[in-house]
N, C-alpha and C positions, 0 to 999 in steps of 0.2 A: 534387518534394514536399519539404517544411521538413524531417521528423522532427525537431521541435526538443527533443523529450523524448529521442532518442537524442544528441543534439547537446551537450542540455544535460548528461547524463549524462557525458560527454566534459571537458566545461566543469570541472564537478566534479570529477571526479578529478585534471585539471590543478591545479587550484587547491588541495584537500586534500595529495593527496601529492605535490603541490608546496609547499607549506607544510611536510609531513613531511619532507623533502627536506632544510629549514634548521634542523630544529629539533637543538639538541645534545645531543641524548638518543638520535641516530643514532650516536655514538659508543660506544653498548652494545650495537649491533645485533649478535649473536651466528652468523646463519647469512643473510648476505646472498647467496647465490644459491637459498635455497627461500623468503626472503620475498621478493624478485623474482619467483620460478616460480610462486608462489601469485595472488600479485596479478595478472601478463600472463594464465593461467591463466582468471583470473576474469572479462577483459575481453574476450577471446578467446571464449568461453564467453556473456559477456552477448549481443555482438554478433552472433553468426551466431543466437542465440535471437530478437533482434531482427528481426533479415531476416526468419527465418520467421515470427512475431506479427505483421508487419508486412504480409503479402498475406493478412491475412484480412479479408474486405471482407464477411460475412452479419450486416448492422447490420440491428437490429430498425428498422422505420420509425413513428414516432410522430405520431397526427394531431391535429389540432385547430382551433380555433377562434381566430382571431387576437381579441388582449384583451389592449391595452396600458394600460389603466384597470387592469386587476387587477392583472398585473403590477407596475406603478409600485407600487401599494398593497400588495402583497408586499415587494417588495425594501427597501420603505420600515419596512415593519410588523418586518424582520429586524434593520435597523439600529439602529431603537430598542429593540427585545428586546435585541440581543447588549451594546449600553451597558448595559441596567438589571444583564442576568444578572450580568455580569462584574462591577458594583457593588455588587450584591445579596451576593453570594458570596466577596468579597476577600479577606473575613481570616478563611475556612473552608478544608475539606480539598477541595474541590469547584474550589477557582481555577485549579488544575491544565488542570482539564475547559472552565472555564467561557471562557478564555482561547482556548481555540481557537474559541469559538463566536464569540467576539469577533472572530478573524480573519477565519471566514466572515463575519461582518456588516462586516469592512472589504473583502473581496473582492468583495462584493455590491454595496456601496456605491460602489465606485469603474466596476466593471462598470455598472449603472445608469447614472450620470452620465455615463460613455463614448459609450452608446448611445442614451437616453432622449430625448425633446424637451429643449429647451429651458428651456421653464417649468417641468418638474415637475426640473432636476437642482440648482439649488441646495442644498437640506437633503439632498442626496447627497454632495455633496464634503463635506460638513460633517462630517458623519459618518462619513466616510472617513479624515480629519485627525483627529476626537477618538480614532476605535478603534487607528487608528496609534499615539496619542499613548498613550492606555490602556496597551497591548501594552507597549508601552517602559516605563513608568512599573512594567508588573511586571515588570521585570529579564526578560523572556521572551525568548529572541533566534528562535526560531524564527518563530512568529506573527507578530511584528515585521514580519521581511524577508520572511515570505511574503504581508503584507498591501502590502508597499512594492515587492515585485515584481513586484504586477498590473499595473499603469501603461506597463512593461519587455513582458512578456507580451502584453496588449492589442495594443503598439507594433508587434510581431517577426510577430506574426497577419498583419498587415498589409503584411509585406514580402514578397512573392511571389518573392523568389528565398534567404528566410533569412537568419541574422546573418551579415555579415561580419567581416571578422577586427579591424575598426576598431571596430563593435558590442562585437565579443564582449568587446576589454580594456577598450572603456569601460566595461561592464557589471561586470567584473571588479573594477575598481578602484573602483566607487562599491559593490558589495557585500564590497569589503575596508574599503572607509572604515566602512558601515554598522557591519561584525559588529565593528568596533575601539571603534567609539564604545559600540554596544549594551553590548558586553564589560566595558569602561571603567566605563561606570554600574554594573553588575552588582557589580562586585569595588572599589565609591569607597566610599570613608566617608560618603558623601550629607552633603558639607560645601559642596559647589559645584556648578556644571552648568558649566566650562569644557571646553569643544568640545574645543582643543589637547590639554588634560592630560588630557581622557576617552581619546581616541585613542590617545595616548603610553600609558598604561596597560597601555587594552588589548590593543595590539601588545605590549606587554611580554607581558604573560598568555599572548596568543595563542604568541607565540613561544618560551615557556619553559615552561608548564606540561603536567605530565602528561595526557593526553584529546585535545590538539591533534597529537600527535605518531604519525600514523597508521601510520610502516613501522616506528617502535620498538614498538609496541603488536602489529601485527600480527606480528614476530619473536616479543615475547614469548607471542604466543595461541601460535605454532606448536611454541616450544619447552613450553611449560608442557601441553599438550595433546595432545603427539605421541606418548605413552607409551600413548593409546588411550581416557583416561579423558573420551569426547566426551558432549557433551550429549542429543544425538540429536532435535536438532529441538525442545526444550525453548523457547527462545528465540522460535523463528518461532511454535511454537502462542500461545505468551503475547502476540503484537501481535495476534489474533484476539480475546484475552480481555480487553485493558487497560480495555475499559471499564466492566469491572464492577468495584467499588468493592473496595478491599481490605478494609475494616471489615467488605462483607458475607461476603468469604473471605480469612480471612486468608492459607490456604494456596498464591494466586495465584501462577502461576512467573512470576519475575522476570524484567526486563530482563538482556539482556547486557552494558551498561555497569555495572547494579550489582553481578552477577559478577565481570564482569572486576575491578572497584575491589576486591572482597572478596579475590581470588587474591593480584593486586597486595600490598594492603597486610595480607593473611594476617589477616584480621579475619572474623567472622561477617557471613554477610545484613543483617541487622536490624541490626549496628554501622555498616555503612559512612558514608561521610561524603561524598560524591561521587560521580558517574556520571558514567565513561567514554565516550568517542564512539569507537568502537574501530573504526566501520567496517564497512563489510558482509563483507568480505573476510575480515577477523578473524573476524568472529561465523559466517561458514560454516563456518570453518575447523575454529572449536571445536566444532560441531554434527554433523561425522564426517570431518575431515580433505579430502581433495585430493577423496574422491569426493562429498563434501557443497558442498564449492566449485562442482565442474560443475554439478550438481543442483541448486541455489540461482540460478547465474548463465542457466542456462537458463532454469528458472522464473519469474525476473523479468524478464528479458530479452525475453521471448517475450510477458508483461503488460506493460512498457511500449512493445512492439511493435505489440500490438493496440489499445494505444491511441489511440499514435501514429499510425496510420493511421486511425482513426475522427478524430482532429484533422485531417490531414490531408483525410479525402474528405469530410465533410459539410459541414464551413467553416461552421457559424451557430453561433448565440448559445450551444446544448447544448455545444460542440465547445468554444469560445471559454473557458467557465468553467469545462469539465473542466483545459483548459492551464494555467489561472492558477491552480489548487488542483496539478495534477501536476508541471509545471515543479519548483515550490521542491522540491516533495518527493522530487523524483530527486534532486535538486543534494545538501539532505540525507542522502538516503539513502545515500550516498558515503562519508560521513566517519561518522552517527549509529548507535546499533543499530535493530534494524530493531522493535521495538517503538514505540519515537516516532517513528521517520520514518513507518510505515504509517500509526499513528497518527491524525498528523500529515495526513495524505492521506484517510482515511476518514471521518472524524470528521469534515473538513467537507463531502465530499461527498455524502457519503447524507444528511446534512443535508440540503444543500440540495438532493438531487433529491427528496427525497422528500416534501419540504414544496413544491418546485412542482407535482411531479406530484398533489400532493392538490388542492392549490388552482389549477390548471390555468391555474400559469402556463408550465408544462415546453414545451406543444406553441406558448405563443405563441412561446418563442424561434427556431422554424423561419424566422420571416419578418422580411422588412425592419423595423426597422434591422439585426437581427440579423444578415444574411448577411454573410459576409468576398469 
């Protein structure tokens, strides 16, 4: 079996705090053998929660009527919604929201085109390309690479014995070039679009600014935290709730990156001026110390276990576009708080299951072309 959501879990951590690793803001690391113990800890703990989420095989069975006419005219009818919404809504409080719909219509989009005839996949790729180009154009980097990961995802379905280790750095190095360039635009005076100088940039950023620096952040949660004053789970309720609008509550708990940034630069909530990527690791940590760490890395562990083996045993179309929405979102979830990475992950999938399952195109994806 792939487990490529435990795999890619893996990937990510490599790659974060391996990035953490360089950054020199590890030279204020203050107690380097309990933010080691925290972190091993936490991957030790994800993994054996894995194995066991991973032999649950009682998948509800879903029937239906094969209906690649409706389909096509769904996936199609998504593509062009997620262009208008995301246009409609730009220079509102809503673009936040509206941007991820947009990624589900580039995941959609590119899924279609993969699988689809022939003739109905041109104004797929199309659309594929504009909502990529969209996502970038809003300084977004998640949405971004999770719309430009499908492609990657799709590819990896298809390898019956998993990435190899000549995959995995190719994959590496073309989502280090991505999140450089993304980065680069994000933080440019928007005087130019040079590729070289976006890159240079945003390797600079990446490499020296506060948020990319995940074992000096996760020292500082453990020291700034340790005295007992934990959140208590504050944090993980609020990715449950993010999407209810703050306007209509304003008293919504906050992410853990905008905490963290508040502790950090000893400013109020509502002053901060940035959010943190501190890490899952970090944000368990604050949430009740070493026994919120076990208890977090099991719990996710053990859901992206059980997912992982639903990708793994049913292999069709359902299985295929859970991977291309969950993949990024583990990879994220490594380095982000868990507020946006769920987010990130829920937001477009109940999306899109719940608008196939109305419009019935959920059970066409059981069948050919869909099977892997």
């Amino acid at each position: 079996m792939n487990k490529l959501a435990l795999k890619t879990f893996f990937v990510g951590f490599a790659f974060w705090y391996g990035l953490g690793l360089l950054h020199p803001n590890n030279e204020m690391v203050a107690d380097w053998p309990a933010t080691v113990g925290i972190i091993c800890l936490f991957v030790v703990c994800f993994t054996a929660a894995h194995l066991i989420g991973y032999r649950f095989r009682r998948w509800r069975s879903f029937f239906g009527n094969r209906n690649q006419h409706r389909i096509s005219a769904w996936f199609f009818a998504v593509s062009v919604c997620s262009c208008s919404v995301l246009l409609a809504v730009s220079d509102t409080a809503f673009a936040y929201h509206a941007v991820r719909v947009a990624a589900t219509g580039g995941i959609l989009s590119f899924f279609a085109w993969w699988h689809l005839p022939s003739q109905q996949r041109q104004a797929f790729i199309v659309f594929f390309f504009l909502l990529l180009l969209a996502s970038l154009l809003f300084y977004s980097r998640r949405p971004f690479l999770t719309i430009a990961a499908t492609p990657l995802v799709l590819f990896l379905l298809r390898q019956q014995k998993g990435f190899k280790f000549g995959r995995v750095l190719v994959a590496l190095c073309i989502s280090w070039a991505l999140l450089c360039v993304v980065t680069g635009i994000r933080y440019s005076d928007g005087t130019g679009f040079d590729v070289i100088a976006l890159f240079r940039l945003g390797a600079e950023n990446l490499s020296s600014a506060v948020g990319f620096d995940t074992i000096f952040l996760t020292d500082f949660v453990i020291l700034y935290y340790r005295e007992g004053a934990y959140l208590f789970g504050e944090t993980f309720v609020a990715g449950f709730l993010n999407f209810i609008p703050r306007a209509f509550w304003p008293d919504k708990p906050y992410a853990f990156g905008i905490i963290l940034s508040s502790a950090f630069f000893n400013v109020n909530l509502d002053e901060t001026f940035t959010n943190f990527g501190p890490g899952i690791v970090a944000e368990a940590y604050a949430n009740g110390g070493p026994l919120a760490v076990s208890l977090a890395a099991c719990a996710f562990g053990c859901g992206v276990g059980i997912l992982d083996s639903y990708i793994d045993r049913v292999r069709d179309g359902r299985s295929a576009l859970l991977a291309c929405m969950l993949l990024p979102a583990v990879f994220f979830f490594v380095r982000g708080d868990f507020v946006n990475s769920f987010y990130e992950f829920y937001a477009k999938w109940l999306v899109a299951f719940f608008l196939l399952k109305i419009f019935g195109g959920w059970s066409s994806l059981r069948y050919p072309p869909f099977k892997y």
